[in-house]
N, CA and C of each residue as an Amber inpcrd file, in Angstrom:
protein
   558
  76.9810000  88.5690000 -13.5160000  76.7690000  88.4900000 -12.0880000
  76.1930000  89.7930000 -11.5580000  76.5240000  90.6980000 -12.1480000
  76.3060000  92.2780000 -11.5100000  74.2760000  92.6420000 -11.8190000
  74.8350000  92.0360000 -13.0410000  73.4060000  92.6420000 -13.9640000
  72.1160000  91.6570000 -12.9260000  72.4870000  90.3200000 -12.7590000
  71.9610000  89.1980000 -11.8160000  71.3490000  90.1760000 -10.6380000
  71.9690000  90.2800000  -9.7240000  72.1230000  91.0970000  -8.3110000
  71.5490000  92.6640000  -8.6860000  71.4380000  93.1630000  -9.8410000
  70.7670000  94.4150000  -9.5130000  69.3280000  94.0200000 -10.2610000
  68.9480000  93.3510000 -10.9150000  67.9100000  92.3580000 -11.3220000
  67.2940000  91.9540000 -10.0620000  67.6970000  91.1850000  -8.7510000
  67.1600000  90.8950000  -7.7230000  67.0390000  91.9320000  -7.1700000
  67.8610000  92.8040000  -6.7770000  67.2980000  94.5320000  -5.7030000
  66.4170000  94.9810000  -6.4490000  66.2050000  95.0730000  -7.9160000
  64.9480000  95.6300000  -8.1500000  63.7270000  94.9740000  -7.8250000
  63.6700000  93.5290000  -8.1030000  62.8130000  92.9220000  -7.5130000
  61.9400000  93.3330000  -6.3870000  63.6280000  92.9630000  -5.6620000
  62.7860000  93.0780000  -4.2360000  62.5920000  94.6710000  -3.5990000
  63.0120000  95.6260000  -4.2370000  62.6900000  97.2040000  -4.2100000
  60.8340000  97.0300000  -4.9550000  60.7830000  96.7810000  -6.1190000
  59.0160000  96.3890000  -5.9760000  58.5290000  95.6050000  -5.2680000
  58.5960000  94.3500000  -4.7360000  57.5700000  93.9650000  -3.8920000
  57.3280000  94.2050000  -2.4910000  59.2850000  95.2460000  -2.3260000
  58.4690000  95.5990000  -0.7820000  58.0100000  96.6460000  -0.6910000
  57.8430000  97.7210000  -1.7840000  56.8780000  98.6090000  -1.9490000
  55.4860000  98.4580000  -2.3390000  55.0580000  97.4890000  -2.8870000
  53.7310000  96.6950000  -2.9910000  53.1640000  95.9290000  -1.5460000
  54.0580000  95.2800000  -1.2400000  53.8380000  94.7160000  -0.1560000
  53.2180000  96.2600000   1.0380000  54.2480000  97.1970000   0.8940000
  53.9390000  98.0720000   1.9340000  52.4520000  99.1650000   1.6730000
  52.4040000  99.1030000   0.4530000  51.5570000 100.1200000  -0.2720000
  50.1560000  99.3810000   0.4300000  49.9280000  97.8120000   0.1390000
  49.1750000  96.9010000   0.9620000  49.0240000  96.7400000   2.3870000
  50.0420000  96.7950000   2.5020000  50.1300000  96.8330000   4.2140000
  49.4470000  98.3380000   4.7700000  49.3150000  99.3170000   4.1870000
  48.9460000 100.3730000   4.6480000  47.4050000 100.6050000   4.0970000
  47.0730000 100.3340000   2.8080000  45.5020000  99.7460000   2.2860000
  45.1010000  99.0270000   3.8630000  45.3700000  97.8250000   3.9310000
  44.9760000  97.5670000   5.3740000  44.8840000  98.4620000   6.1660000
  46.1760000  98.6190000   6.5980000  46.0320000  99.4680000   8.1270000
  44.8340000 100.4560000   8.1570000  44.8410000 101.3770000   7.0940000
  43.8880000 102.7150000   6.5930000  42.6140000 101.5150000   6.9510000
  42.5440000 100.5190000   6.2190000  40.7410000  99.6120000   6.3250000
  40.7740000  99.4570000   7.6800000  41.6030000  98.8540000   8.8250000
  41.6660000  98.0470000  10.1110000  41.1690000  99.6250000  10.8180000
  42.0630000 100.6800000  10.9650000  41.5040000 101.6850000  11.5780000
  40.7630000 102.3700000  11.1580000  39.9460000 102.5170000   9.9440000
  38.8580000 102.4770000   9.7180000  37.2660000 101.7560000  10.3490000
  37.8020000 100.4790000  10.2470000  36.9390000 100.1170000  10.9130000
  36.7930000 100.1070000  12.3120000  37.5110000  99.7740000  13.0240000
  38.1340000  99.9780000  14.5920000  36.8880000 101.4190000  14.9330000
  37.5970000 102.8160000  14.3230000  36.9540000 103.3510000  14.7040000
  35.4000000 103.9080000  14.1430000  35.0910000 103.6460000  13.1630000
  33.5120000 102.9390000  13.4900000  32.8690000 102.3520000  14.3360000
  33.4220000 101.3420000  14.5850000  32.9960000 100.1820000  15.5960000
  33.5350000 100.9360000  16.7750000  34.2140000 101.8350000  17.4280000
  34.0540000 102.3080000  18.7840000  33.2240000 103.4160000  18.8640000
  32.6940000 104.4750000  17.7320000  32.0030000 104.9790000  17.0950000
  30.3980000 104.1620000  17.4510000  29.9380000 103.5900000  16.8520000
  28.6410000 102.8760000  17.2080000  28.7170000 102.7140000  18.4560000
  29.6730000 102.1370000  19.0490000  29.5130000 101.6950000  20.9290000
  29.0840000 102.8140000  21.5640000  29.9950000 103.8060000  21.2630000
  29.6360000 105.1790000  21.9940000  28.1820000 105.7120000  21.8090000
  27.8370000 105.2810000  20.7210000  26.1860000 106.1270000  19.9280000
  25.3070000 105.5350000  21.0970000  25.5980000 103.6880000  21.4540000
  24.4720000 102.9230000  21.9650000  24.5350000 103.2250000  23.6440000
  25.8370000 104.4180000  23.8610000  25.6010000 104.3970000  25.5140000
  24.8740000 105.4540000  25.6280000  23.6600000 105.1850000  26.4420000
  23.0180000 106.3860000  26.8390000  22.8830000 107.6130000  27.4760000
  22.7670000 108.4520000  26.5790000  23.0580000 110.2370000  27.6220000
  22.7160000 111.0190000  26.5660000  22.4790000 112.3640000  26.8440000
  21.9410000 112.9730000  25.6770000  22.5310000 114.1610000  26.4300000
  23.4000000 114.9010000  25.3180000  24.1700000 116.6230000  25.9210000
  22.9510000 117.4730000  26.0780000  21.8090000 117.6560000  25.4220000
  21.1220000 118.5810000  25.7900000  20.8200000 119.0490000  26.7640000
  20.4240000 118.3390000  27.7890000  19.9540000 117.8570000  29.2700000
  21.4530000 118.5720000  29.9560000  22.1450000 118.6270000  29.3370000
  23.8350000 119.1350000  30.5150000  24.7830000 120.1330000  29.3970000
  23.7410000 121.2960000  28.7260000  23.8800000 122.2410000  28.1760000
  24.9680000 123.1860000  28.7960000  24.5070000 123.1300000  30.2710000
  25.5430000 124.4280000  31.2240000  26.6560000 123.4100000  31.6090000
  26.6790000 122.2940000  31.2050000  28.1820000 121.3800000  31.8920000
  29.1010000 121.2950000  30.4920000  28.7760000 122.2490000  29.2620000
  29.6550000 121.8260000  28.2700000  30.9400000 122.4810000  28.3350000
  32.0870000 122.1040000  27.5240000  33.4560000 122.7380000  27.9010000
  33.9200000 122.2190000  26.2220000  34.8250000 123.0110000  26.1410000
  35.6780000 123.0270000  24.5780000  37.0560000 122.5800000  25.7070000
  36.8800000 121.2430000  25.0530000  38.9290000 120.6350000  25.3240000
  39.5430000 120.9110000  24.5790000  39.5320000 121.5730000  23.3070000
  40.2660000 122.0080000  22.6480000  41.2740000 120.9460000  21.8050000
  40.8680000 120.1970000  21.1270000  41.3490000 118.9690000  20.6100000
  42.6180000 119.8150000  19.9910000  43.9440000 119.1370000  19.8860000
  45.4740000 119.9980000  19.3230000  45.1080000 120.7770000  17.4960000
  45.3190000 121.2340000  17.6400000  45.2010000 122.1810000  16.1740000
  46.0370000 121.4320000  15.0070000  47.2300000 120.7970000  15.0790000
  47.9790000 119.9200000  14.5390000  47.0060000 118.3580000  14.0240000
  46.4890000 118.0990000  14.7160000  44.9380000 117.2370000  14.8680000
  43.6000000 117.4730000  13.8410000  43.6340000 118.6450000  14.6450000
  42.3520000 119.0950000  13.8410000  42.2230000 119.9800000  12.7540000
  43.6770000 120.2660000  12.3580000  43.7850000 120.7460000  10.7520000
  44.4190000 119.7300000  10.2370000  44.5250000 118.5690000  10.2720000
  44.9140000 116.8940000   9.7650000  45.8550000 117.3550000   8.5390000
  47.1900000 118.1470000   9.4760000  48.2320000 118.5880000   8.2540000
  48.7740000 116.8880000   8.1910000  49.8670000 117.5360000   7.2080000
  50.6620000 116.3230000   6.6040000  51.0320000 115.2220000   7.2680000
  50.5840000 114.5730000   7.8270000  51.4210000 113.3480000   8.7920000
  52.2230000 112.6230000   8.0530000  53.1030000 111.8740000   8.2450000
  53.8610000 110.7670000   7.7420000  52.8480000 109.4550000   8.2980000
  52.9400000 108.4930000   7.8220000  52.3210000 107.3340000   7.9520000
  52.6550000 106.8440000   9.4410000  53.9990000 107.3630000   9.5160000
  54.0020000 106.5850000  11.1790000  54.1730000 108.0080000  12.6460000
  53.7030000 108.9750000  11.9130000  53.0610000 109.8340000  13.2080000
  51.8840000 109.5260000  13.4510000  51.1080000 109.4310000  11.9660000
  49.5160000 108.5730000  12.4500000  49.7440000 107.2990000  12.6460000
  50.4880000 106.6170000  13.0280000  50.1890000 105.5230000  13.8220000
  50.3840000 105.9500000  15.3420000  51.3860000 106.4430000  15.8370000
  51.6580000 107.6170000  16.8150000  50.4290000 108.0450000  17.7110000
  50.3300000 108.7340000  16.3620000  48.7460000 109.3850000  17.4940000
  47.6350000 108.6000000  17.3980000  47.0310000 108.1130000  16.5890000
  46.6790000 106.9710000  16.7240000  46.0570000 105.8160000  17.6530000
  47.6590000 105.4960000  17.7500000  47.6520000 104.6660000  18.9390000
  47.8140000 105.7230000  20.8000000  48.2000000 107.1800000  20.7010000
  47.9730000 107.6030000  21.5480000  46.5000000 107.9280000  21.7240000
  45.7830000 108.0900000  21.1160000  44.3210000 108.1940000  20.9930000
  43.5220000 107.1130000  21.8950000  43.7290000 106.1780000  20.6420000
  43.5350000 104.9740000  21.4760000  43.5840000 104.1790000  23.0910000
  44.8990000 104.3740000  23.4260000  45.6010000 104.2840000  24.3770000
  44.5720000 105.2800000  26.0790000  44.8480000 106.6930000  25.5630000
  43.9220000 107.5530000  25.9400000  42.7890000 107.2970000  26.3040000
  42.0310000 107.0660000  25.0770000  40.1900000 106.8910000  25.2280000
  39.9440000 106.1110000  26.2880000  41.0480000 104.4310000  26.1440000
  40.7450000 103.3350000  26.6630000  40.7720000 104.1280000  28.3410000
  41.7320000 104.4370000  28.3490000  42.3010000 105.2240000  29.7860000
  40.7740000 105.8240000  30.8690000  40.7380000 106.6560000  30.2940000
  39.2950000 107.5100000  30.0440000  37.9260000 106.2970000  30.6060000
  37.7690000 105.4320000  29.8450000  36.7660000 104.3600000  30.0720000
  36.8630000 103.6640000  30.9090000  38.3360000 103.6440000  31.4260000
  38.4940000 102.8260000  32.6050000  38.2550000 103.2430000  34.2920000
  37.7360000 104.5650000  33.8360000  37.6000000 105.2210000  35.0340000
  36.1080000 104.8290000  36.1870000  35.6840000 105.7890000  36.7140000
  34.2740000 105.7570000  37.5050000  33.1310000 105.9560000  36.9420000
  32.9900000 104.9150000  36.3290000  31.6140000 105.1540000  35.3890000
  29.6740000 104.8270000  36.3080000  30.2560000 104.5070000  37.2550000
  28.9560000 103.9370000  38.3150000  28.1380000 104.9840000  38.1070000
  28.1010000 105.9530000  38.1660000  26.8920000 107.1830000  38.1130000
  26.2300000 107.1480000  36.5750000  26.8840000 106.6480000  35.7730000
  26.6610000 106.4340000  33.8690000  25.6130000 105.9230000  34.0810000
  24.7770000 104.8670000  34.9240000  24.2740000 103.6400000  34.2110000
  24.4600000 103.5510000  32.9870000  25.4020000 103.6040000  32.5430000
  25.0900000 102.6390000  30.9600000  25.5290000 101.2440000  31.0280000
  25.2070000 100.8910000  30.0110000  25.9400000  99.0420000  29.7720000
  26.8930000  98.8460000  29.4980000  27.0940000  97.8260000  30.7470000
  28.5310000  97.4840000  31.2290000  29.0570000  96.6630000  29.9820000
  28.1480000  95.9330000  29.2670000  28.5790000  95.0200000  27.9510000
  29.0640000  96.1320000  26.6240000  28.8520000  96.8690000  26.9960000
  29.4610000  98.2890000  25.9680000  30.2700000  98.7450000  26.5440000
  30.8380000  99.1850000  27.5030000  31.8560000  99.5710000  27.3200000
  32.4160000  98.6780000  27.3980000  32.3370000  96.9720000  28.2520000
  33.9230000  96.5410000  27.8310000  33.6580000  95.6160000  26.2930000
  32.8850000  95.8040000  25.7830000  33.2450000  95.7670000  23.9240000
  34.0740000  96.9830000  23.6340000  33.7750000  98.1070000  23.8260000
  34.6990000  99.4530000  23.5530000  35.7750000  99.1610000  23.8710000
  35.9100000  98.7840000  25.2260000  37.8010000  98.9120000  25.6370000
  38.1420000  97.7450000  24.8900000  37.4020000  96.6980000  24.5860000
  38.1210000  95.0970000  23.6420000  38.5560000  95.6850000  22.6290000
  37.9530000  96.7260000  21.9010000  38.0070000  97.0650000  20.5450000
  39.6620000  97.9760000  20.7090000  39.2730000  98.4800000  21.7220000
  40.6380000  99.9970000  21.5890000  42.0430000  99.0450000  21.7330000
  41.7120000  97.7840000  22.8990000  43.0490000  97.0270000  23.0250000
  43.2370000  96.5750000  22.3540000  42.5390000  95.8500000  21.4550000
  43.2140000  94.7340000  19.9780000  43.5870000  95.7660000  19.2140000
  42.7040000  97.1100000  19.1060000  43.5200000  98.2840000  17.9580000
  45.0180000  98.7950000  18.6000000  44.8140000  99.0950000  20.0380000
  46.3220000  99.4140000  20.1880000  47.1300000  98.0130000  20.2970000
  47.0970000  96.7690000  20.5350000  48.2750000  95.8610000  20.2640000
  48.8100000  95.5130000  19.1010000  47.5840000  95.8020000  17.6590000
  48.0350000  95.9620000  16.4850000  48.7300000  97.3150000  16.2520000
  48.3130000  98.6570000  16.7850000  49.4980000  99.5450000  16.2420000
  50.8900000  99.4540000  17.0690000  50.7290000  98.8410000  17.9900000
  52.0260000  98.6890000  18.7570000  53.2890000  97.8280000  17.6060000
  52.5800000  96.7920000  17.0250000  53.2530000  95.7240000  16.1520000
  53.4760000  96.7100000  15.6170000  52.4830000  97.3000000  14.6220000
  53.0410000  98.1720000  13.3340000  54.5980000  99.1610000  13.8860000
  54.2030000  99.8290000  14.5880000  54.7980000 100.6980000  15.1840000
  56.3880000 100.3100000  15.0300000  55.8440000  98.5190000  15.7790000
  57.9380000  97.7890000  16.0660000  58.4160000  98.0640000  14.5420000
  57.5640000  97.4870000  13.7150000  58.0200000  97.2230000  12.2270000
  58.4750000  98.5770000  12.2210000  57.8350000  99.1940000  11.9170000
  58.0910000 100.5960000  11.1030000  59.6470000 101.2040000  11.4790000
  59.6200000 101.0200000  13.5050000  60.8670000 101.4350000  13.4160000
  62.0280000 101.0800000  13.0300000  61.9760000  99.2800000  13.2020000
  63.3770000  98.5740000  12.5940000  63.2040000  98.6800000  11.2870000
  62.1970000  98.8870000  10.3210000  62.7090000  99.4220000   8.8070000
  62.9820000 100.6610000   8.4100000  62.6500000 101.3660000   9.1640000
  62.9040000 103.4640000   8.7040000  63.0760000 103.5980000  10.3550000
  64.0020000 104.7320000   9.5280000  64.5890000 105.6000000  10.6940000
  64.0200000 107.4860000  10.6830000  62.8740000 107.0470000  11.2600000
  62.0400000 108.4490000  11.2020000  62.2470000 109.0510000  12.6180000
  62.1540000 110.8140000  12.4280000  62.2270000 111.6660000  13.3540000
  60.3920000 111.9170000  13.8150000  60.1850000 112.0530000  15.2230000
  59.0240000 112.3010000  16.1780000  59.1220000 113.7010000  16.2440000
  57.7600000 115.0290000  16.0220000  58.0500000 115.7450000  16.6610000
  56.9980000 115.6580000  17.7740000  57.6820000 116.0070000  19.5210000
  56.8520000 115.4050000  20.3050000  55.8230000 116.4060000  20.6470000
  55.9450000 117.7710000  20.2350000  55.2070000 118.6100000  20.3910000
  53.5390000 118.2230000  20.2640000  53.6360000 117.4890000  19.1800000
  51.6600000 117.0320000  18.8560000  51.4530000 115.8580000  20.0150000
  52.1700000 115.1870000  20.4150000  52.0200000 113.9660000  21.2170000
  52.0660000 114.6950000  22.3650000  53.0160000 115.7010000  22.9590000
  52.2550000 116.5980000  23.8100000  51.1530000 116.9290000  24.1390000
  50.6070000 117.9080000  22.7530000  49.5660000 118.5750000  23.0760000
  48.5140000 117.1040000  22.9920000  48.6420000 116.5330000  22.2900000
  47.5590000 115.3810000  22.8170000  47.5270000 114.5960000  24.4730000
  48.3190000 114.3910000  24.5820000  48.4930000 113.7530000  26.0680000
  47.9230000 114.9940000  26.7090000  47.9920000 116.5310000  26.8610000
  47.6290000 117.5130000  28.0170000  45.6860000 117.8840000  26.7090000
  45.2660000 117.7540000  25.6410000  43.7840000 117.2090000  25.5600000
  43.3710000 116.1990000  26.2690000  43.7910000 115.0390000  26.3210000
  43.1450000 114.2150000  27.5670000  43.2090000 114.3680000  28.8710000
  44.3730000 114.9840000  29.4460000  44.1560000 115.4590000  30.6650000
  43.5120000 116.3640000  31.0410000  42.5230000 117.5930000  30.0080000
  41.9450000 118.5170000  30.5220000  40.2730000 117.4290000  30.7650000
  40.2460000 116.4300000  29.9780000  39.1070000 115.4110000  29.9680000
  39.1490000 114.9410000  31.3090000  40.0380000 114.2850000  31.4690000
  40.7670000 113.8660000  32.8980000  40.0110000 114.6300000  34.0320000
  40.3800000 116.0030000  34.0920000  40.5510000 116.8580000  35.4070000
  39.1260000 117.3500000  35.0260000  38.1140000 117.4600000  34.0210000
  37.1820000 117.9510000  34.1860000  35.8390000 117.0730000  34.4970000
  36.2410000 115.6030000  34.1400000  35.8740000 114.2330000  34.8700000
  35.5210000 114.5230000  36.5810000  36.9960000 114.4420000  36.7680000
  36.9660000 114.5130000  38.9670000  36.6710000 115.9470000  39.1400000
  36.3850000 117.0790000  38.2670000  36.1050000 118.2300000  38.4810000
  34.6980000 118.2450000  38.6550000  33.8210000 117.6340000  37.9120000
  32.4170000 117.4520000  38.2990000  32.3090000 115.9680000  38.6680000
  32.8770000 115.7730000  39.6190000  32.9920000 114.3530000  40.2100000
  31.9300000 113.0290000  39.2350000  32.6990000 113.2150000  38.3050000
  32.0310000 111.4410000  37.0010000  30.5320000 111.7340000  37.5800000
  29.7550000 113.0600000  37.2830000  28.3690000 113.0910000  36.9850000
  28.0100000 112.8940000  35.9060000  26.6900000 112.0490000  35.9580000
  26.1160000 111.9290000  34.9470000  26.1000000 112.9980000  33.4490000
  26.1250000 113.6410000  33.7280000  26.4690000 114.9690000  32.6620000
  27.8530000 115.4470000  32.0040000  28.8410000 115.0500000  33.1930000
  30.1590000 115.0700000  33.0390000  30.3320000 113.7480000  31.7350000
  30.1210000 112.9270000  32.0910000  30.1150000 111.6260000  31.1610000
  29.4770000 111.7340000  30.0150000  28.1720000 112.3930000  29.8910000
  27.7010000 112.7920000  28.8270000  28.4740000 113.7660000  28.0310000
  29.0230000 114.4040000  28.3350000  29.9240000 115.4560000  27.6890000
  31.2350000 115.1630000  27.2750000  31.8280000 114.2490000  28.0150000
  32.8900000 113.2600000  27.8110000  32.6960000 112.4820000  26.4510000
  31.7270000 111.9000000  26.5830000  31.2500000 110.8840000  25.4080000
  30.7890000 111.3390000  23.9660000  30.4080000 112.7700000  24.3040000
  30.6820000 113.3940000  23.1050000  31.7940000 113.7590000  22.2030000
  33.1660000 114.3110000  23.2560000  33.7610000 115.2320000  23.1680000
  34.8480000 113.6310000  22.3750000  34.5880000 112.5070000  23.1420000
  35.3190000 111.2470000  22.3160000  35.0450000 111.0910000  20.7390000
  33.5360000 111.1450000  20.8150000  33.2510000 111.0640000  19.0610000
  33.7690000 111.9790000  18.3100000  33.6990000 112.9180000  18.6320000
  34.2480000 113.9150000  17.8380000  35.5540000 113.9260000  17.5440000
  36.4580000 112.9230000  18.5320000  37.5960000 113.2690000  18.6790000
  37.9440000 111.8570000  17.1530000  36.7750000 110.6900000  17.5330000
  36.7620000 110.1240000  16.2440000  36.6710000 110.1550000  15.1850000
  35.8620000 111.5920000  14.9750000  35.8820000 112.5230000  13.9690000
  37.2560000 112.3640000  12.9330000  37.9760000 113.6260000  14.0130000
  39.3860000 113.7080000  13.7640000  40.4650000 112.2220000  13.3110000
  39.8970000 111.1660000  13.9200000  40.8900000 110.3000000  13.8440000
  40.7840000 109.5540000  12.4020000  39.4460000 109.6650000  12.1210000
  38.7600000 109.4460000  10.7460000  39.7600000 110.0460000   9.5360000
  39.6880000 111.2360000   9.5410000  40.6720000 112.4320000   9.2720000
  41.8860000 111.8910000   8.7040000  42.5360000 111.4080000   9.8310000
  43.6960000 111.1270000  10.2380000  44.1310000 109.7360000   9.4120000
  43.2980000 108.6600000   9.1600000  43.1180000 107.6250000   8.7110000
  43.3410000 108.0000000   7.2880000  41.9080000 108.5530000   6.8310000
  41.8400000 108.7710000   5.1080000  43.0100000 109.3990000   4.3880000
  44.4850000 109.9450000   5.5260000  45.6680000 110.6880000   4.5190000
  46.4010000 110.0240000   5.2960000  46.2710000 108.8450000   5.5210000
  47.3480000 107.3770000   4.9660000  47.9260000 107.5630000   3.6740000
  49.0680000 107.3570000   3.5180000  49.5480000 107.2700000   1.9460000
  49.1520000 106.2340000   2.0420000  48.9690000 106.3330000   0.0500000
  48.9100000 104.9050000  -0.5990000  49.7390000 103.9860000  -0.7540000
């Protein structure tokens, strides 16, 4: 009976580590692609930084971020989905001075909401199976990077240039999230 029952926990100790090892192969492919595909949207809206050379600004993306130390699998979902969450934020603002196409950005925000309602799921899972510690310090400094985006938006009142610089300062930030993706454990 004993030998039975530790015969089944091993079992099921491999397949829900297979199962998860898979589940995260995905996730790494899903936000992979996600941000590609908000990646291209951004390429096809029109503005060019050159033209708004004297409107550029360093937001200073978090250093925790942009030296893509060690995350655990579910801080990058974390930030992640604060990213996400963010950008969408960001896009939802006063874009009337942009002319760009209105069919691009709301493909962009479609894309960021189906990516954040899938990390939201992940997110539930993760917590009712592990009991992991947050440090909120990076989710900090990320939430006050978008707010310097934020305030430098209504600071040059959503000019055309402001937006252009915005829309850069996003890719790049996709850059990072890229980053962030590829040291998914396996």
């Amino acid at each position: 009976m004993t030998s039975r029952c530790i015969l089944q926990t091993a079992l099921l100790v491999y397949f829900s580590t297979t199962v998860l090892a898979m589940n995260y192969n995905l996730l790494r492919f899903q936000l992979s692609s996600s941000s590609v595909e908000c990646q291209e949207l951004l390429l096809q809206l029109n503005g060019t930084s050159k033209d708004c050379l004297k409107d550029r600004m360093n937001f200073k993306i978090p250093e925790e971020i942009e030296k893509s130390q060690q995350f655990q699998k579910e801080d990058i979902v974390l930030v992640t989905l604060e990213m996400f969450q963010k950008t969408s934020d960001i896009f939802r603002r006063n874009l009337s001075s942009t002319g760009w196409n209105e069919s691009i950005v709301e493909n962009l925000l479609a894309t960021l909401h189906w990516q954040k309602e899938h990390l939201e799921e992940i997110l539930e899972d993760i917590m009712q199976e592990e009991n992991f510690t947050w440090d909120h310090r990076t989710l900090l400094h990320l939430k006050r990077y978008y707010l310097r985006i934020v305030r430098y938006l209504k600071a040059k009142e959503y000019s055309v240039c402001a937006w252009t610089i915005v829309q850069a300062e996003i890719l790049k930030s996709f850059f990072f999230l890229d980053k962030l993706t590829d040291s998914l454990p396996n």
